[in-house]
C-alpha positions in Angstrom: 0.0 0.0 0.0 1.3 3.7 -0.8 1.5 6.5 1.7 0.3 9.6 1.1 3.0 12.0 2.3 3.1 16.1 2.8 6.5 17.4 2.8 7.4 20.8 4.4 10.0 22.7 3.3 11.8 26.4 3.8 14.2 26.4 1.3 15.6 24.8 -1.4 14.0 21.8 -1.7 16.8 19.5 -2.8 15.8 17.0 -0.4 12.3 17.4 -1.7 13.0 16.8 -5.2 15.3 13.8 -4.2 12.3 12.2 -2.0 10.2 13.2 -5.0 12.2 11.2 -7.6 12.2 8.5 -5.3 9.0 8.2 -3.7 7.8 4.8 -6.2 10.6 2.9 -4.9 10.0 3.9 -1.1 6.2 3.3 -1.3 4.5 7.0 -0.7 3.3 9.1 -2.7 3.8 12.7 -2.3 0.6 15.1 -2.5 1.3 18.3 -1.5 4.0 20.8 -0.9 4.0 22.9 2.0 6.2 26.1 2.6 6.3 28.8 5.0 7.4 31.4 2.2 6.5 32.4 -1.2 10.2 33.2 -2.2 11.4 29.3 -1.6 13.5 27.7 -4.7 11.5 24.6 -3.7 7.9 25.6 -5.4 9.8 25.6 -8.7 11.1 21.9 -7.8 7.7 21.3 -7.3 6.1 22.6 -10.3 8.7 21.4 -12.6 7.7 17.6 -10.7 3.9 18.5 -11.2 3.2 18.3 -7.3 0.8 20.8 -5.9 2.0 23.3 -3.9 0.7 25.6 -1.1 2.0 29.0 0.7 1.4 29.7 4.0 3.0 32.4 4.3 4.4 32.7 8.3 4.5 36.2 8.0 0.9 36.7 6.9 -0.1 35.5 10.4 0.1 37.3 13.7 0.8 34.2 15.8 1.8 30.5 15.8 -1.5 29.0 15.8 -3.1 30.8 13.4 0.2 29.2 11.1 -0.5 26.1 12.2 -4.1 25.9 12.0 -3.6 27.3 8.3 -0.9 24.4 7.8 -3.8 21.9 9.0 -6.3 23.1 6.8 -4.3 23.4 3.9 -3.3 19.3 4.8 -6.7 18.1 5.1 -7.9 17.9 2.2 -4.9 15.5 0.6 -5.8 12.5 3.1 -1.6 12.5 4.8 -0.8 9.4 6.1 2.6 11.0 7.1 3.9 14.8 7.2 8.0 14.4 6.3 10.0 17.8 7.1 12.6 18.7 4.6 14.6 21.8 5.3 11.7 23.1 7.3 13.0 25.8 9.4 10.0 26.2 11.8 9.5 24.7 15.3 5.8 23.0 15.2 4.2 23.3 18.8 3.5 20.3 20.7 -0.6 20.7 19.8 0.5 20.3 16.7 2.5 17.7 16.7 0.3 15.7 18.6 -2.1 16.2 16.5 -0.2 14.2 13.7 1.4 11.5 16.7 4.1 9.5 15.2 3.7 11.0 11.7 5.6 13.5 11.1 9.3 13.0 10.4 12.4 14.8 10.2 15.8 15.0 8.5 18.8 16.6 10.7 22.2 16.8 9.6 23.9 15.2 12.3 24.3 12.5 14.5 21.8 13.0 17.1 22.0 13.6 19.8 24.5 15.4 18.8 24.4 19.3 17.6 20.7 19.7 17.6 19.4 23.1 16.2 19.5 24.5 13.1 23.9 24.4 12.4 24.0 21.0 13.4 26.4 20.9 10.4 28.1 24.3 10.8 28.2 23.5 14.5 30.3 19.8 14.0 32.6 21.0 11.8 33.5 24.0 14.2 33.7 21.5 17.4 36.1 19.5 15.3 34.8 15.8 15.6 36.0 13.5 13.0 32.7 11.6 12.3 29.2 13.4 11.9 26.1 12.5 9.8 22.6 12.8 9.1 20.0 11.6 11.2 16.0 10.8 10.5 13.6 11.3 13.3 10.3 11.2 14.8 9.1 14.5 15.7 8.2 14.9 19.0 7.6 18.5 21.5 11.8 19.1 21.8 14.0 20.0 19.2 15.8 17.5 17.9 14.8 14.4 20.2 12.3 12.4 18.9 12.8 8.8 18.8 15.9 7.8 16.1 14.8 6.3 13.3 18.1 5.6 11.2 21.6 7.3 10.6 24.5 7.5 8.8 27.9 8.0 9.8 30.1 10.8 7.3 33.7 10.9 8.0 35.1 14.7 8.3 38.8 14.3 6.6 41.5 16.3 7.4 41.3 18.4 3.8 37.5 18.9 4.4 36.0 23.1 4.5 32.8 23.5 5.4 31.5 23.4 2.1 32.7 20.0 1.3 31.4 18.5 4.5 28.0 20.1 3.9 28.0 18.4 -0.1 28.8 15.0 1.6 25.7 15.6 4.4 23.9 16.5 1.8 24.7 13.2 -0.2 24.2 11.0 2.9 20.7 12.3 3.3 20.1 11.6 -0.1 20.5 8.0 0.2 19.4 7.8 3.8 16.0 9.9 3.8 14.1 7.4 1.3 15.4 4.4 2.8 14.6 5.4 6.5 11.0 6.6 5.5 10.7 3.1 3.5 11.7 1.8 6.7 8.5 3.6 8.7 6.5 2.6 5.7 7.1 -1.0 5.9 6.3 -1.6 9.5 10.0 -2.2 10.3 10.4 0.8 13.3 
């Protein structure tokens, strides 16, 4: 059976468009984008992939809930199974999240637990460990600590800038994302 899937994003979307071009082989189906922005490189991944897309617009509401309520009607009417956060730069409240109990799923580029927060990869490279990675998570009411779903390991070399360590997060989560929500899919967490 195929999952319908909303995926949130704030930014580029490459993580979108890579679940997108994958989402056969990993058993959903994605329905709808949603972004918090209308300047967001990720609505032209979406058109160019024929998926719908939707603004909500965070600065067109004068408080959290009034986003989030927005957010949950704009959702309703696809029928999610699963909400999967890609490069969403937002903290959802605990109503919520609850509200969507063990569906909603995350991407973080690091090894949780790990530099949580929003430079988990800016933030590794800086403390100087010599192995970091990607992490996929259930969301739950803290940042960053929702029960681990899978990881990968990415060896910082010697040689490595920032920039090239953020290329090979950014190829780990590539591979990783569709297997681990495969994973969810299948029964197997």
């Amino acid at each position: 059976m195929v999952s319908n899937v909303a995926v949130f994003a704030s930014g580029g979307g490459s993580n979108f468009e890579n679940l997108a071009l994958r989402s056969r082989e990993s058993g959903f189906d994605i329905k709808v984008l949603i972004v918090d922005s209308p300047d967001v490189f990720a609505l032209k991944r979406a058109e160019k992939l024929n998926i719908p897309s939707i603004i909500i617009d965070r600065g067109a509401y004068s408080s959290k809930r009034e986003f989030e309520t927005a957010i949950r009607e704009a959702v309703s009417g696809f029928n999610i199974d699963y909400i999967v956060l890609a490069g969403f730069m937002r903290i959802l409240s605990a109503e919520f999240i609850n509200a969507y109990k063990d569906r909603i799923i995350n991407l973080h580029p690091s090894l949780l637990p790990s530099f949580k927060g929003r430079n988990g990869i800016e933030d590794a490279y800086n403390y100087g460990v010599k192995v970091t990675g990607v992490t996929v998570h259930y969301v739950d009411a803290g940042i960053d600590t929702g029960k681990i779903i899978e990881q990968s390991a990415v060896i910082i070399e010697e040689d490595d800038t920032l920039q090239s360590l953020e290329d090979k997060i950014h190829q780990a989560e590539y591979e990783l994302y569709p297997e681990a929500l495969k994973k969810v899919l299948d029964g197997r967490v």
